[in-house]
Structures are given as C-alpha cells and as structure tokens.
Backbone as numpy.savetxt, mean C-alpha at the origin, in Angstrom:
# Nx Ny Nz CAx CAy CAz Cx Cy Cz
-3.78 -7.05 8.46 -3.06 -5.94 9.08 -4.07 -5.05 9.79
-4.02 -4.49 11.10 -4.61 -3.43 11.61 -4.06 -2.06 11.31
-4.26 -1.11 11.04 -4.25 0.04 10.54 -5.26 0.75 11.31
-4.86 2.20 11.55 -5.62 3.72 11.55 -4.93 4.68 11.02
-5.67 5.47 10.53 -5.32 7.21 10.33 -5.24 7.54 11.32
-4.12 8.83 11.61 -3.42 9.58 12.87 -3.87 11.04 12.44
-4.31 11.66 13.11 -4.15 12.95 13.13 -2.84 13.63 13.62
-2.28 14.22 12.92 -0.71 14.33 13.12 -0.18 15.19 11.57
0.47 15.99 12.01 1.53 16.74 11.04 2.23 16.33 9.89
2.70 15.05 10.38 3.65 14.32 10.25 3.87 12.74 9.87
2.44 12.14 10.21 2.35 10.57 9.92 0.65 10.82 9.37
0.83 10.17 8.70 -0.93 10.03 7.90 -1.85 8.90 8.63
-0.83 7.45 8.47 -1.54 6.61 8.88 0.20 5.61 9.09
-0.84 4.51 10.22 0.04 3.31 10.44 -0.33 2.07 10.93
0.30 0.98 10.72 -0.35 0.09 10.52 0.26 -1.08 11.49
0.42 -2.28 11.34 1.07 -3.41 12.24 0.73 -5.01 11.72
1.34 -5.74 11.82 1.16 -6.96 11.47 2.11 -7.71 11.53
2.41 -8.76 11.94 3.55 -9.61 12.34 4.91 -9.77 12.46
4.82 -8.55 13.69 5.76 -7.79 14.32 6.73 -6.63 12.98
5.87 -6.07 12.37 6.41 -4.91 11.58 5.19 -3.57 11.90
5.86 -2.44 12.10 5.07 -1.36 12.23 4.85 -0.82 11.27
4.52 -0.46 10.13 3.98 0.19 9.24 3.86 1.83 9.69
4.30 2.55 8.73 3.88 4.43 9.20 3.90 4.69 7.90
2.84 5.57 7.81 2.52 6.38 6.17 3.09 7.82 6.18
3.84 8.46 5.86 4.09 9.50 6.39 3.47 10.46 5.34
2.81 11.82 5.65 2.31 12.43 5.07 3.13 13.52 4.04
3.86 13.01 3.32 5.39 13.61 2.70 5.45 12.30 1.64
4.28 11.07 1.99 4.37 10.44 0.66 4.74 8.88 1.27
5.69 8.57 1.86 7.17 7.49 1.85 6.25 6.60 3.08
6.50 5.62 2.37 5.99 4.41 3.70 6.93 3.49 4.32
7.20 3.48 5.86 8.32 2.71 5.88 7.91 1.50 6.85
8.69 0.52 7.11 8.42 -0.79 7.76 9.35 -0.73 8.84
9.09 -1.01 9.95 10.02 -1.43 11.53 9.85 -2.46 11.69
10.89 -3.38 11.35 10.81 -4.48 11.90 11.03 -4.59 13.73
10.13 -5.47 14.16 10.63 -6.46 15.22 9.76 -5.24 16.41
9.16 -4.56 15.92 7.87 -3.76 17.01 6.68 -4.57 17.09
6.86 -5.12 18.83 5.22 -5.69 19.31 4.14 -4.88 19.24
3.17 -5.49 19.36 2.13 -4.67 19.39 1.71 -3.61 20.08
2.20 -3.76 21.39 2.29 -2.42 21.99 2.67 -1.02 21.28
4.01 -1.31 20.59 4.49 -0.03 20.14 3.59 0.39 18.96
2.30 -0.15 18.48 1.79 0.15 17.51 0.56 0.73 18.65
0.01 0.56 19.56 -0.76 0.70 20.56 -0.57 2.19 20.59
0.41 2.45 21.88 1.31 3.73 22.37 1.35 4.45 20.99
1.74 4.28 19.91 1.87 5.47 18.82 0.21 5.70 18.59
-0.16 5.24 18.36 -2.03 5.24 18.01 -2.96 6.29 19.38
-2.39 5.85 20.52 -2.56 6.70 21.60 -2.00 7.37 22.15
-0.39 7.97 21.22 0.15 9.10 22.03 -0.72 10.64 22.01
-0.24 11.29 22.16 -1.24 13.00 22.29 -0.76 13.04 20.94
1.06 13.02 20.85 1.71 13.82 19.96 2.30 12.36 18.95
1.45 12.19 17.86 2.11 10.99 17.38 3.57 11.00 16.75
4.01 11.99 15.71 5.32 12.34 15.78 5.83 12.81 17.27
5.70 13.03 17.97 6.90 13.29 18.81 7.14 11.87 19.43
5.96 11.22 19.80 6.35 9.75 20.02 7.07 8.99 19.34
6.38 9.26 17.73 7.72 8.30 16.92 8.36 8.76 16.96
9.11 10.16 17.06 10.46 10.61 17.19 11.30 9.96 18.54
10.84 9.88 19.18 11.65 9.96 20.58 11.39 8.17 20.53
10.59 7.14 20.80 10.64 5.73 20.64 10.64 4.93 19.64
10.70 5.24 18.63 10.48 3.90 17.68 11.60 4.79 16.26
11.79 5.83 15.79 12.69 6.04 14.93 13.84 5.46 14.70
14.55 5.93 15.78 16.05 4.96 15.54 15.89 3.89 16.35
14.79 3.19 17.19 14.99 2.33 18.27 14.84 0.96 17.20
14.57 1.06 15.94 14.19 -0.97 15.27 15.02 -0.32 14.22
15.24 -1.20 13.34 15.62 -1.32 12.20 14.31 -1.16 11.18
14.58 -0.69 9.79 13.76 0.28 9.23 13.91 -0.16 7.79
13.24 -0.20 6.97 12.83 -0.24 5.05 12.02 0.70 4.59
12.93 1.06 3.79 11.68 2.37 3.05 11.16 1.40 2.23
9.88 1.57 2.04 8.58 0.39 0.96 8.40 1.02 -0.83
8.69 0.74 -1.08 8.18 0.85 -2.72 6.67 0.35 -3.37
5.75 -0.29 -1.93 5.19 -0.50 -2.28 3.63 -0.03 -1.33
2.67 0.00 -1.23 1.59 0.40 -0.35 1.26 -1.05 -0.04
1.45 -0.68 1.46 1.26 -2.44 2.18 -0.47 -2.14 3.02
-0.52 -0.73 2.52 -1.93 -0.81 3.33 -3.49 -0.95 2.02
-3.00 -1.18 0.87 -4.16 -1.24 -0.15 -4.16 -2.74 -0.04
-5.27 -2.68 -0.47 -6.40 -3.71 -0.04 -5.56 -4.80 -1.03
-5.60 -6.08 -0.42 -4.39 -7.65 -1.17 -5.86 -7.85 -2.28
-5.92 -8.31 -3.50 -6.42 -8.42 -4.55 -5.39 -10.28 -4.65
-6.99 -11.18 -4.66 -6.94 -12.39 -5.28 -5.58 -12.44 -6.70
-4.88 -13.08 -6.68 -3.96 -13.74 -7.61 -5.20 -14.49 -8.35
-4.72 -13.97 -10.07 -5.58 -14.93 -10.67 -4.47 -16.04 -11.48
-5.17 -17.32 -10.99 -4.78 -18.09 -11.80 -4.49 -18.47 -13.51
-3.55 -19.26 -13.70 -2.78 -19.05 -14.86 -4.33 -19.12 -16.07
-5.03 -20.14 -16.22 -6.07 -20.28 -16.77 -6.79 -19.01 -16.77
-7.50 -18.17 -15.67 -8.01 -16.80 -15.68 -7.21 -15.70 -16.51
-6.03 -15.36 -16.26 -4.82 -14.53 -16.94 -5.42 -14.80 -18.42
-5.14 -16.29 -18.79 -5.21 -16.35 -20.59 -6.39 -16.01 -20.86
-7.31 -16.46 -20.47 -8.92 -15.88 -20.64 -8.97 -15.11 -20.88
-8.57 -13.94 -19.98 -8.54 -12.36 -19.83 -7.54 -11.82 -20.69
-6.42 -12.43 -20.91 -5.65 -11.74 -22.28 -6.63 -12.20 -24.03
-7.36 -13.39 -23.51 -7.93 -13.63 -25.17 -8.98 -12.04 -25.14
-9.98 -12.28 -23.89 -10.83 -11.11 -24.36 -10.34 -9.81 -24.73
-9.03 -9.42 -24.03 -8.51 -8.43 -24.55 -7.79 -8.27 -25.99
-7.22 -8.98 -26.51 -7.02 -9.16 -27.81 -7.67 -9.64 -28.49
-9.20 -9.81 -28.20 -10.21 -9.74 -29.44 -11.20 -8.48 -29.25
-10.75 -7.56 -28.42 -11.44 -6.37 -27.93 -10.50 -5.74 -28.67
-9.26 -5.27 -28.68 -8.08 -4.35 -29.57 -8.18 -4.81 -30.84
-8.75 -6.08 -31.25 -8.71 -6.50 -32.96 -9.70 -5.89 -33.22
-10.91 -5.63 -32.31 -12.24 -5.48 -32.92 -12.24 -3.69 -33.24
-12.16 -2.57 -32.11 -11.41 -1.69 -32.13 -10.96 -1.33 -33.51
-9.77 -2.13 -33.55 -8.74 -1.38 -34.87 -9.71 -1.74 -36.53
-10.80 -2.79 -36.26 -11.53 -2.96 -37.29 -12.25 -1.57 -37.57
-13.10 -1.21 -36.19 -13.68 -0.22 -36.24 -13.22 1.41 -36.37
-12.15 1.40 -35.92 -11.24 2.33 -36.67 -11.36 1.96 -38.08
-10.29 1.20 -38.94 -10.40 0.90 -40.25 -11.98 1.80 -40.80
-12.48 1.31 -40.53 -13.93 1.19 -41.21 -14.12 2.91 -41.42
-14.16 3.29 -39.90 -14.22 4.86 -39.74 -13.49 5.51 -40.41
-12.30 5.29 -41.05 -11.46 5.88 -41.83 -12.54 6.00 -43.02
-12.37 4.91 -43.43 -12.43 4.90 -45.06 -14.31 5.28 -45.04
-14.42 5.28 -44.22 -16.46 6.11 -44.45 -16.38 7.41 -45.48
C-alpha cells in the first residue's frame, strides 16, 4: 500500500492500493472507497485543502466501509501451525514456572 500523512484538520493520513482509497480521519475512524484509481489518491495528496477536496470529490462519489481494522500497520508474517505450538509450549512452561515461584515466595 502507498500511504502519506496529510496535513489537514480533518484527515490524518491516507492510503491506496488496489483500487481502494484508504483515509485516516483524525476523529479516530478509518474508512475504505472502493473503486478510486490512482489518481484520486494523487489529487487528494496534492490538493491545498485536503478535506475540502474529499468533501466535494470522493465522499459521496464511491461507495464506502467503515474499517474495524488499521489497514495501514505494518502486515506481520502468519506463523505457522508448528511455530504457534512452540510458542504456546514456551508459554506454558513460563506461567508453570512463575506460579512455582510464587508458591515458594509465599511460604518463605
């Protein structure tokens, strides 16, 4: 995905990638436009007034998803099923070891 920060009132940052516009709005809420070329990610990046641009071209002009999720943090490797169990053994012999050492601390 290409992404910048906007200096703007109103949008934090926004982003683009296969034909969805991405906007961060600085109020929190991230939403997705489908079916915006790259241009319209261009023109918002280089308007003067970046909200007034997205107001007036791209708000109601695509269809729209509010995100539940941050599409602009960095994609993190899937670990495989083998890695997962690994990483759950060390952790449940790290919480057994722990509650030993508690125990112990008690009764000192």
């Amino acid at each position: 995905m290409i992404n910048s920060y906007i200096s703007s009132s109103n949008i934090a940052r926004v982003g683009w990638a296969n034909k969805v516009l991405y906007v961060e709005f600085n109020h929190g809420g991230v939403y997705a436009y489908k079916n915006a070329d790259f241009k319209v990610y261009a023109d918002l990046i280089a308007a003067e007034s970046a909200g007034q641009h997205f107001h007036q071209n791209i708000r109601y002009a695509y269809e729209y998803t509010k995100l539940d999720y941050d599409p602009f943090a960095p994609r993190v490797k899937a670990k495989t099923n083998s890695e997962f169990q690994y990483r759950e053994k060390l952790e449940t012999k790290k919480m057994r070891i722990e509650k030993m050492l508690r125990k112990e601390g008690e009764h000192a």
